[in-house]
PyMOL commands that place a pseudoatom at each C-alpha (Angstrom):
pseudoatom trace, name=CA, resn=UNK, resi=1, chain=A, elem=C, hetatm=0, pos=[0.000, 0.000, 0.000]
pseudoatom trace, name=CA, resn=UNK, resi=2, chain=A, elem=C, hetatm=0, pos=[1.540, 3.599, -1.092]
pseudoatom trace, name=CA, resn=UNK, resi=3, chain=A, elem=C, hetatm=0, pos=[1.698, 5.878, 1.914]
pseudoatom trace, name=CA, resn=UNK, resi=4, chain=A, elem=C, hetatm=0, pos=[2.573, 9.605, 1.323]
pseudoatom trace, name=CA, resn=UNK, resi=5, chain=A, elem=C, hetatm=0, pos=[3.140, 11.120, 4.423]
pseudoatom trace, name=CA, resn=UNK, resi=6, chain=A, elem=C, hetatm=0, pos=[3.757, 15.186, 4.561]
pseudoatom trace, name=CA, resn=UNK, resi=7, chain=A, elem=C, hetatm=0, pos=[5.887, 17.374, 7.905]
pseudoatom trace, name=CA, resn=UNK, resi=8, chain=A, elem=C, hetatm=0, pos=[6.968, 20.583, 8.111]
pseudoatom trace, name=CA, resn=UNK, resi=9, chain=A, elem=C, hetatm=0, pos=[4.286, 22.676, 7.834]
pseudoatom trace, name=CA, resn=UNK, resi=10, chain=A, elem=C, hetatm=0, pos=[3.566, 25.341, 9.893]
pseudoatom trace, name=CA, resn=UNK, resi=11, chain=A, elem=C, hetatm=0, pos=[3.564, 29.282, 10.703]
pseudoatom trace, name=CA, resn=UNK, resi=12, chain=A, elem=C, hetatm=0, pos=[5.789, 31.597, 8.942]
pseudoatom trace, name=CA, resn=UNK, resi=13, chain=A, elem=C, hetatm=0, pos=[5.670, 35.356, 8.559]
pseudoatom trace, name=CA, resn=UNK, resi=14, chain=A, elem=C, hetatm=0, pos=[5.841, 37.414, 5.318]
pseudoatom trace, name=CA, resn=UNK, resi=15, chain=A, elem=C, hetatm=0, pos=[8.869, 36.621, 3.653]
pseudoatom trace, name=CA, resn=UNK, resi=16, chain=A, elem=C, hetatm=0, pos=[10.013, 33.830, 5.131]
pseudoatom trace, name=CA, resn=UNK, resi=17, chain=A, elem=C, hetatm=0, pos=[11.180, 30.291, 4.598]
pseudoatom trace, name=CA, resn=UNK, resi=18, chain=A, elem=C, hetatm=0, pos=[9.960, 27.080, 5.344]
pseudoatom trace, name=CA, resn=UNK, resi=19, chain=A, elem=C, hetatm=0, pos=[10.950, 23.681, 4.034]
pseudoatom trace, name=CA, resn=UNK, resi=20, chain=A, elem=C, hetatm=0, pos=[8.032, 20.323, 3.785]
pseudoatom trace, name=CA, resn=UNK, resi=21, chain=A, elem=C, hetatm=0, pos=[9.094, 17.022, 3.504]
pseudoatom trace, name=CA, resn=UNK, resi=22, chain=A, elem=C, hetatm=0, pos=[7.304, 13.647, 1.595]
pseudoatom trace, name=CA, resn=UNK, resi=23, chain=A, elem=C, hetatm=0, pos=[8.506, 10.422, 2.609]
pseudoatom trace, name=CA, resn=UNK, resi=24, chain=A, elem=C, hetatm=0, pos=[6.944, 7.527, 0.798]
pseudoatom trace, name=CA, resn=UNK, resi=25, chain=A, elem=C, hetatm=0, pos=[6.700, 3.941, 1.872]
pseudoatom trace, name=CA, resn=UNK, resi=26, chain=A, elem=C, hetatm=0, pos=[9.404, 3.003, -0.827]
pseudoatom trace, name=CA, resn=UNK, resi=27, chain=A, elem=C, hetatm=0, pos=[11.639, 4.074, -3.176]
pseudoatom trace, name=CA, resn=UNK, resi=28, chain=A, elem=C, hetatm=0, pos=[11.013, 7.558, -4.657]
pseudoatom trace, name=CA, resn=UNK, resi=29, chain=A, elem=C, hetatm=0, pos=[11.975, 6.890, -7.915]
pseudoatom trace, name=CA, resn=UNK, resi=30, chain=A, elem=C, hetatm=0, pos=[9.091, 3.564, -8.093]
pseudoatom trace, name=CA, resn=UNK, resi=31, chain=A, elem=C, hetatm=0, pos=[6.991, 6.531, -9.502]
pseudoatom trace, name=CA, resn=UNK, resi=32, chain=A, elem=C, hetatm=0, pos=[7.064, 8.162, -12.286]
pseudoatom trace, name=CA, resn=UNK, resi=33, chain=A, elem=C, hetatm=0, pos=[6.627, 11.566, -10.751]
pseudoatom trace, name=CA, resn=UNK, resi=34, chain=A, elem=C, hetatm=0, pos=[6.625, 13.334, -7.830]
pseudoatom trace, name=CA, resn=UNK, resi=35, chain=A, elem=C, hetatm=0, pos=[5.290, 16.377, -6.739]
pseudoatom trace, name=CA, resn=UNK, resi=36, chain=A, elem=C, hetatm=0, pos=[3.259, 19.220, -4.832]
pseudoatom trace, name=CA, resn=UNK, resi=37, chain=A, elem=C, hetatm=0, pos=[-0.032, 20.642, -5.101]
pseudoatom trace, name=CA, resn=UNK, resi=38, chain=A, elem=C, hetatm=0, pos=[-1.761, 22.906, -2.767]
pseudoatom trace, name=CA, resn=UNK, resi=39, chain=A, elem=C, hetatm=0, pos=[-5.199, 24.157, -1.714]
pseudoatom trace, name=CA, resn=UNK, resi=40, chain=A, elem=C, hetatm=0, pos=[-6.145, 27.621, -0.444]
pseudoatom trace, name=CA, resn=UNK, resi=41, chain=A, elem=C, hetatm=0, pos=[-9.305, 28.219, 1.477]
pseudoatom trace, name=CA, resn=UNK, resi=42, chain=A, elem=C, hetatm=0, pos=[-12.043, 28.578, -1.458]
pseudoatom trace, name=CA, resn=UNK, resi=43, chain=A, elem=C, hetatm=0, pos=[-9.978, 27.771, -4.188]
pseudoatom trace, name=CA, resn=UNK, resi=44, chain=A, elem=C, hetatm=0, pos=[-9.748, 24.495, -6.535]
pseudoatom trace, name=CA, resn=UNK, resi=45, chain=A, elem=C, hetatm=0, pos=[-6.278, 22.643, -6.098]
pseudoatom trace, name=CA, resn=UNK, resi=46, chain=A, elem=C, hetatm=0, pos=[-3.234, 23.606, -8.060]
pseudoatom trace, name=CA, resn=UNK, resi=47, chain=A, elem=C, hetatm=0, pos=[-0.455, 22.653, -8.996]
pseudoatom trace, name=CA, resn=UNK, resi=48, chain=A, elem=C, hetatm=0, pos=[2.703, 24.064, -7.114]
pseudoatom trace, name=CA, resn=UNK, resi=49, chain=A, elem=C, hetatm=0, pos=[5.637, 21.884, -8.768]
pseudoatom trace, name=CA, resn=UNK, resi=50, chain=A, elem=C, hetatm=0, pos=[5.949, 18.562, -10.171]
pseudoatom trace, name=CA, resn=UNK, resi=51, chain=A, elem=C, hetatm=0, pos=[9.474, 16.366, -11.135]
pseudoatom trace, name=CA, resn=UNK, resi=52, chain=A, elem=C, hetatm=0, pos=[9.176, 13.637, -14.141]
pseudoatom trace, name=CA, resn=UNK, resi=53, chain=A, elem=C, hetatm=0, pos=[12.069, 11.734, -12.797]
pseudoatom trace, name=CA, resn=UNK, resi=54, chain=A, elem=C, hetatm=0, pos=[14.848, 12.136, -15.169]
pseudoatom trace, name=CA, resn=UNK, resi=55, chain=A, elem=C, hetatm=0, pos=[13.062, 14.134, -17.403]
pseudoatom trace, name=CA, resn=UNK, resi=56, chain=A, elem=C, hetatm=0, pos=[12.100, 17.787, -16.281]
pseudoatom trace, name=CA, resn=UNK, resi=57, chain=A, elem=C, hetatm=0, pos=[10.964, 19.690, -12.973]
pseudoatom trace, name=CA, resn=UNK, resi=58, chain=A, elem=C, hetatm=0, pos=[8.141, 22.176, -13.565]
pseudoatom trace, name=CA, resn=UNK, resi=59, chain=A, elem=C, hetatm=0, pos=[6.931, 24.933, -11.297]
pseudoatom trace, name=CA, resn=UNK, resi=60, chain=A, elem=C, hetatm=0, pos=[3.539, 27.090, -11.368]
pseudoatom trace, name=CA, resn=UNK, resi=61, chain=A, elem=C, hetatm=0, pos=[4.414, 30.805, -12.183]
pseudoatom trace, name=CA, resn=UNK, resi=62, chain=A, elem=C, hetatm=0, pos=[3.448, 32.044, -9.133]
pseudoatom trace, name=CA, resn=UNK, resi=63, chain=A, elem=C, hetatm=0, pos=[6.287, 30.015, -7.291]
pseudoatom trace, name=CA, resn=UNK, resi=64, chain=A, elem=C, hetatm=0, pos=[9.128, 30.139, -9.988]
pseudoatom trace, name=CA, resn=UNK, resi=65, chain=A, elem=C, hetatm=0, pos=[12.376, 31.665, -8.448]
pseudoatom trace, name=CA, resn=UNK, resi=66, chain=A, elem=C, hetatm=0, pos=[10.789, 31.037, -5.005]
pseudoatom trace, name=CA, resn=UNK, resi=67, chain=A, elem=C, hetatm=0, pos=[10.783, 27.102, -4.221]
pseudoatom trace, name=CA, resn=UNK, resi=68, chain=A, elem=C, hetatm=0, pos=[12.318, 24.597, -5.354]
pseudoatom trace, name=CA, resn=UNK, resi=69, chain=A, elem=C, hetatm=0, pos=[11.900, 20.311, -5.420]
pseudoatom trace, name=CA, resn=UNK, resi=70, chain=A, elem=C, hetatm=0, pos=[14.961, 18.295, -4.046]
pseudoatom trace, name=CA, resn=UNK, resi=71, chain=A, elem=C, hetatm=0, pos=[14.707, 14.420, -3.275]
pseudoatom trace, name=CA, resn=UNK, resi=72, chain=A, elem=C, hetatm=0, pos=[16.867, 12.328, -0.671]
pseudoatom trace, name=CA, resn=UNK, resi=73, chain=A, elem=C, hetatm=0, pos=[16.678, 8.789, -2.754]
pseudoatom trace, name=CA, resn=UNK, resi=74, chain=A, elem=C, hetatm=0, pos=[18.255, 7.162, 0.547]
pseudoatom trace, name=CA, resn=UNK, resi=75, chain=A, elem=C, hetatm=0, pos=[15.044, 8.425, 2.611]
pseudoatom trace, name=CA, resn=UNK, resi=76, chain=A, elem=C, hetatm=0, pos=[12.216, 8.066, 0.575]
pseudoatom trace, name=CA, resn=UNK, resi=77, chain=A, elem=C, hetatm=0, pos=[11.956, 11.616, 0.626]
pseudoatom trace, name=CA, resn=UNK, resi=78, chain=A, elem=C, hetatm=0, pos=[10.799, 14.660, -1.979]
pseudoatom trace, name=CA, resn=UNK, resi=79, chain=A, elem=C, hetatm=0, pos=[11.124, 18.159, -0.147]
pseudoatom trace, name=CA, resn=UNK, resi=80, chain=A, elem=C, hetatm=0, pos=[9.726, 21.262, -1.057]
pseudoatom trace, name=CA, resn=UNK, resi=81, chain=A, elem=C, hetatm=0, pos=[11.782, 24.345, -0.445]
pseudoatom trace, name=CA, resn=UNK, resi=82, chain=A, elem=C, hetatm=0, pos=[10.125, 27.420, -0.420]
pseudoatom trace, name=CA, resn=UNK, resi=83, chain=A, elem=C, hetatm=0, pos=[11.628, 31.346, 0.181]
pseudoatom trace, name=CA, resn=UNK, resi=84, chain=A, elem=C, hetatm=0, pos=[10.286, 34.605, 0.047]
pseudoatom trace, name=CA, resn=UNK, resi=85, chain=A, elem=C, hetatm=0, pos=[6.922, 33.416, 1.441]
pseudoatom trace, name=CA, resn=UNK, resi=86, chain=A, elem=C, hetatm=0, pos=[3.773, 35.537, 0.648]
pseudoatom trace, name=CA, resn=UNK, resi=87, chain=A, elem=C, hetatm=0, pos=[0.076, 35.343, 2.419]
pseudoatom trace, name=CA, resn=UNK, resi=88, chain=A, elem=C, hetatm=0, pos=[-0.523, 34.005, -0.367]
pseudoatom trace, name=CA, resn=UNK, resi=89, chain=A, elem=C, hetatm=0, pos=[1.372, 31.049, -0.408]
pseudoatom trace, name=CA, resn=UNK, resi=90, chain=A, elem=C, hetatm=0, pos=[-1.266, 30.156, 2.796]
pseudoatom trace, name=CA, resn=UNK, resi=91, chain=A, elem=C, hetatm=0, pos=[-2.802, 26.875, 1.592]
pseudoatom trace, name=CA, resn=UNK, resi=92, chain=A, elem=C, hetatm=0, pos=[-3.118, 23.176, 2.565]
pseudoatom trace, name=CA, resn=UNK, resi=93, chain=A, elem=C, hetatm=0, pos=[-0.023, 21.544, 0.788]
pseudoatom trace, name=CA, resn=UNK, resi=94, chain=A, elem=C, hetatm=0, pos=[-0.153, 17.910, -0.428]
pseudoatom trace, name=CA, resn=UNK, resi=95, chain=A, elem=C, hetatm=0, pos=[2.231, 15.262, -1.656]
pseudoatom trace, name=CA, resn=UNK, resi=96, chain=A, elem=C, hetatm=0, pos=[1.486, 13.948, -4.709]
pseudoatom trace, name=CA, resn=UNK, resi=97, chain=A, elem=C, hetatm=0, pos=[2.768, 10.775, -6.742]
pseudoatom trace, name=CA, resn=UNK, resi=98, chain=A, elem=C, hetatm=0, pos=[2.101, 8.994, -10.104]
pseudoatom trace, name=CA, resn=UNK, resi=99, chain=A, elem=C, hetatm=0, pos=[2.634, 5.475, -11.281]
pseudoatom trace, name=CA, resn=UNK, resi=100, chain=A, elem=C, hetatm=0, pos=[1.931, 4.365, -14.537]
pseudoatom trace, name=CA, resn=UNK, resi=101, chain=A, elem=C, hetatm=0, pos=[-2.099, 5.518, -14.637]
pseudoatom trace, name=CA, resn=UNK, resi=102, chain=A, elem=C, hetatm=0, pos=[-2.702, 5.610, -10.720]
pseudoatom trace, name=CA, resn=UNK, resi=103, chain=A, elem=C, hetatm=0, pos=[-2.663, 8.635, -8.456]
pseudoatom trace, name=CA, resn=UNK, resi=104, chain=A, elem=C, hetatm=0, pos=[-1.624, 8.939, -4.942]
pseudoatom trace, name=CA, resn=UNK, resi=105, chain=A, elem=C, hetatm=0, pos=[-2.003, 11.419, -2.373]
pseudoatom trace, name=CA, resn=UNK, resi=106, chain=A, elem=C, hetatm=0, pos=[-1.077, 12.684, 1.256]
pseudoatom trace, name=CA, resn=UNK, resi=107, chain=A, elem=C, hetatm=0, pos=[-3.354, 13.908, 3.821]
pseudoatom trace, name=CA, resn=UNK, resi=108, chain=A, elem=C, hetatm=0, pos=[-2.351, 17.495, 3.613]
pseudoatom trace, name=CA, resn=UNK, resi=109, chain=A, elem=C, hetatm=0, pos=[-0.345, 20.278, 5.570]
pseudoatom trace, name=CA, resn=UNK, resi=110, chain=A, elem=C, hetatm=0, pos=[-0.993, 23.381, 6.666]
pseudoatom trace, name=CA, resn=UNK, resi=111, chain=A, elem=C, hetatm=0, pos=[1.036, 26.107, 5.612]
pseudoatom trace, name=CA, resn=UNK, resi=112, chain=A, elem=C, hetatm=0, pos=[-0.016, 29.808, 6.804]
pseudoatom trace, name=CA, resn=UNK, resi=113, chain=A, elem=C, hetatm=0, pos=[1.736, 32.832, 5.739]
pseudoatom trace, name=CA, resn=UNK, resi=114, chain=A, elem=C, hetatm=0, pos=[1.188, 35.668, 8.758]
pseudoatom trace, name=CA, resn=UNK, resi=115, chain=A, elem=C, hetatm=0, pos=[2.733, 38.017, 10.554]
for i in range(1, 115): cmd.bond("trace and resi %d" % i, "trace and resi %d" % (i + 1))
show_as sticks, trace
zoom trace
């Protein structure tokens, strides 16, 4: 059974950093991608930044030059680094994973921007 399990959320003021964490119940890289989407309070779920292993990393606009995806093979793990927060980064953050034609999905974090 796939577990995606998210940590590091949290609050952080305007223009700060925070770093969130996906450890899977095996190897990363038995997936063919990776990646984060996130939820704000009356808003649909988009996509914050996504990594086709071996093939390309893509961020939304809003986040481009602001966080970045890094993996740890040896502990399961896909981080998401973010900078320069902004209130409106505030949004439930989830892990998200693809293999082959099935979707899988964490429970969520909360991340709140405020000072």
């Amino acid at each position: 059974q796939v577990q995606l399990v998210e940590s590091g959320g949290g609050v952080v003021q305007p223009g700060g950093s925070l770093k969130l964490s996906c450890t899977t119940s095996g190897s990363i890289f038995s997936f063919n991608a990776m990646g984060w989407y996130r939820q704000a309070p009356g808003s649909q779920r988009e996509m914050v930044a996504k990594v086709h292993w071996g093939v390309n990393t893509t961020y939304a606009d809003s986040v481009k030059g602001r966080f970045t995806v890094s993996e740890d093979p040896a502990k399961n793990t896909v981080d998401l680094n973010m900078y320069i927060l902004k209130p409106e980064d505030t949004a439930v953050y989830y892990c998200y994973a693809v293999r082959r034609t099935t979707d899988y999905w964490g429970s969520g974090i909360l991340v709140t921007v405020s000072s």
